[in-house]
N, C-alpha and C positions, 0 to 999 in steps of 0.2 A: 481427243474424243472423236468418235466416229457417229455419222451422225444418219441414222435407219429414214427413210421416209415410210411415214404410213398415208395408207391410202385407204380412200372407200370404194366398192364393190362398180362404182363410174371411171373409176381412176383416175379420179382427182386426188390431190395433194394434200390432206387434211391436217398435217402435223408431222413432226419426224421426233426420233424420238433418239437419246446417246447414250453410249456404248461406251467404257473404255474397255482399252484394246489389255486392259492389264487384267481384265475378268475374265476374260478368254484365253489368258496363259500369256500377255504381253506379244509374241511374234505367230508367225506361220514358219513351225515346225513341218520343215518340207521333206524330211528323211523319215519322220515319224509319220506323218501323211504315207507317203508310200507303203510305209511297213504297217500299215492299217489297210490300206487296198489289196495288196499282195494278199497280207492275212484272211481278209473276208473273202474273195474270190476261190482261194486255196481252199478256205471251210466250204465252198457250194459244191466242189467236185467230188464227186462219187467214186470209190474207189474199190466198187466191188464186182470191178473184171476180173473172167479167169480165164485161163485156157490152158490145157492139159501139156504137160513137158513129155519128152518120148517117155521117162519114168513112170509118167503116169498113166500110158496108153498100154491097154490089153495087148497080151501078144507076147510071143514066145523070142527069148534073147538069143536063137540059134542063127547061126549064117543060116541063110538061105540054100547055097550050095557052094562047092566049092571056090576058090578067087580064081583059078587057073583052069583052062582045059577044056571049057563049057563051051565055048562062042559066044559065051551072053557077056554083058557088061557089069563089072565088080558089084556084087548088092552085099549088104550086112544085112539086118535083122529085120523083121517087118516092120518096128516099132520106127524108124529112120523118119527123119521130117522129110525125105524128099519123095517119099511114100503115100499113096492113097491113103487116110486114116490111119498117118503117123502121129509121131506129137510133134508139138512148132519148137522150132529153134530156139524160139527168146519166149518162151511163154509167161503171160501175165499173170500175177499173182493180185493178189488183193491187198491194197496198200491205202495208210492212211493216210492222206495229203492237209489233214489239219495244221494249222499253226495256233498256236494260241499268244495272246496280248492278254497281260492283267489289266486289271480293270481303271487303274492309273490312267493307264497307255491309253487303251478306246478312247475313253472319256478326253485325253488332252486333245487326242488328237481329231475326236467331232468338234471340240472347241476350237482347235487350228480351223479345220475347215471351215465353222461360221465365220471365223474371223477373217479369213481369207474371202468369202463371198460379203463380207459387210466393206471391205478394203474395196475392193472391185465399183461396188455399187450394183451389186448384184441378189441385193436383200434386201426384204424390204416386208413392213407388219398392212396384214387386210383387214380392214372392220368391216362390221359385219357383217362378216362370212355367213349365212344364215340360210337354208331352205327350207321352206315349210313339207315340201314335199321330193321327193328325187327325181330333178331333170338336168339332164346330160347338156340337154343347150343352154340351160341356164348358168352351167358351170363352163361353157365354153364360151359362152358370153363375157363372163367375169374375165376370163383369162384373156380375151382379144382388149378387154376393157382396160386389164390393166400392164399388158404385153408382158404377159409372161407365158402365152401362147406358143413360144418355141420351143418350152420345157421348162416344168417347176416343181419342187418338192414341198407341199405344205405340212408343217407342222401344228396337230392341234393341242391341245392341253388335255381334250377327255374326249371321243369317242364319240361319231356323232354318224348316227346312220345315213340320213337322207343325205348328207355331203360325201359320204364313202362312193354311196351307190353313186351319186352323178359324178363323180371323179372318175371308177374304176374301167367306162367305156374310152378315158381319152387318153392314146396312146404315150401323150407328153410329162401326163399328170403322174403323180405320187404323193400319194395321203398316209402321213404317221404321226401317230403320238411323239409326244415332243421327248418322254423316257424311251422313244425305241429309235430315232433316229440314228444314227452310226454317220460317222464320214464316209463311208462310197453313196450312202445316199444323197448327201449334200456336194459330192464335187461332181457326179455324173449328172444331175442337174443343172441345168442354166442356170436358173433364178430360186433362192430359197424365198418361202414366203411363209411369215408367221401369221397367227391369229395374235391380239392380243394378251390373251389368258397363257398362250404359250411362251408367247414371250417374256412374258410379264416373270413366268416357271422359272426360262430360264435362266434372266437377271437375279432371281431372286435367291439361288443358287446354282452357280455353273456345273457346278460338280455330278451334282445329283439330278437336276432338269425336271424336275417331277417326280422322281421316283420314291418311294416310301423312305423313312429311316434305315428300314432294316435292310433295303435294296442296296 
């Protein structure tokens, strides 16, 4: 058993609470980890470069003028890449740089990664998390409180405005729903840090974390 500490909002110690390592898939699937960051990284990149091949640049397919006899130096057509407003040699195309993971896959492998950050000692549940209103210092306070001020990923269970807002000015911080988490959010993180309610989600079935039945 692994054993989470929870803290309150001063960062003290109020209770810790355990894990087995066998709800989370029993090990840290470290190849599967990889093939989930590769994959989500690959889905961010855009692949809707172009640029035009001599084929497809205007302009008439004739020599220029003879190859002999001129005094000029050998030219072929105007369309030539080594030409003012030729086409490029290696012109880009528009390509789809997706991979895709079924949903087995994602899912074991956000559950490697918590399990890999609950091994560490790098996880850890916050009560009450709570602002009445959205302020930025008060969420930087928390985080110097409970040092996870170098960088932390919090997961919540539902959707809570005034905590979004005073997260979204700090450049360390990162606020998700505890169904939209993914592993590259959890290893590019320092410190993951749950709420209660989301924890609670995600002991209560790993698989799913919150997400509806039909999800």
């Amino acid at each position: 058993m692994i054993d989470i500490p929870v803290l309150d909002t001063k960062g003290k110690k109020v209770g810790s609470e355990q894990v087995d390592p066998e709800q989370l898939g029993g090990r840290v699937r470290f190849s599967l980890l990889k093939q989930a960051v590769v994959a989500y990284r690959a889905n961010q990149r855009q692949g809707t470069v172009m640029t035009k091949s001599r084929g497809m640049v205007q302009g008439s397919a004739r020599k220029l003028y003879r190859q002999k006899g001129t005094g000029r130096a050998r030219a072929g057509n105007l369309r030539t890449p080594v030409r003012r407003g030729g086409g490029r040699t290696f012109a880009k195309v528009n390509r789809d740089f997706s991979q895709k993971l079924n949903r087995k896959m994602r899912r074991l492998a956000r559950n490697s990664a918590i399990l890999a950050k609950a091994m560490s000692g790098s996880a850890l549940i916050l009560n009450g998390l709570k602002l009445d209103a959205p302020k930025t210092s008060e969420m930087a306070k928390i985080m110097r409180a409970t040092q996870t001020n170098a960088g932390a990923l919090i997961a919540l269970a539902s959707a809570d405005p005034n905590l979004q807002k005073s997260g979204r000015n700090i450049p360390a911080l990162d606020m998700k729903l505890i169904q939209d988490v993914n592993a590259y959010d959890i290893l590019r993180a320092r410190h993951l840090v749950f709420t209660p309610e989301a924890f609670k989600a995600l002991m209560g079935d790993p698989l799913k974390a919150g997400r509806s039945a039909e999800a």
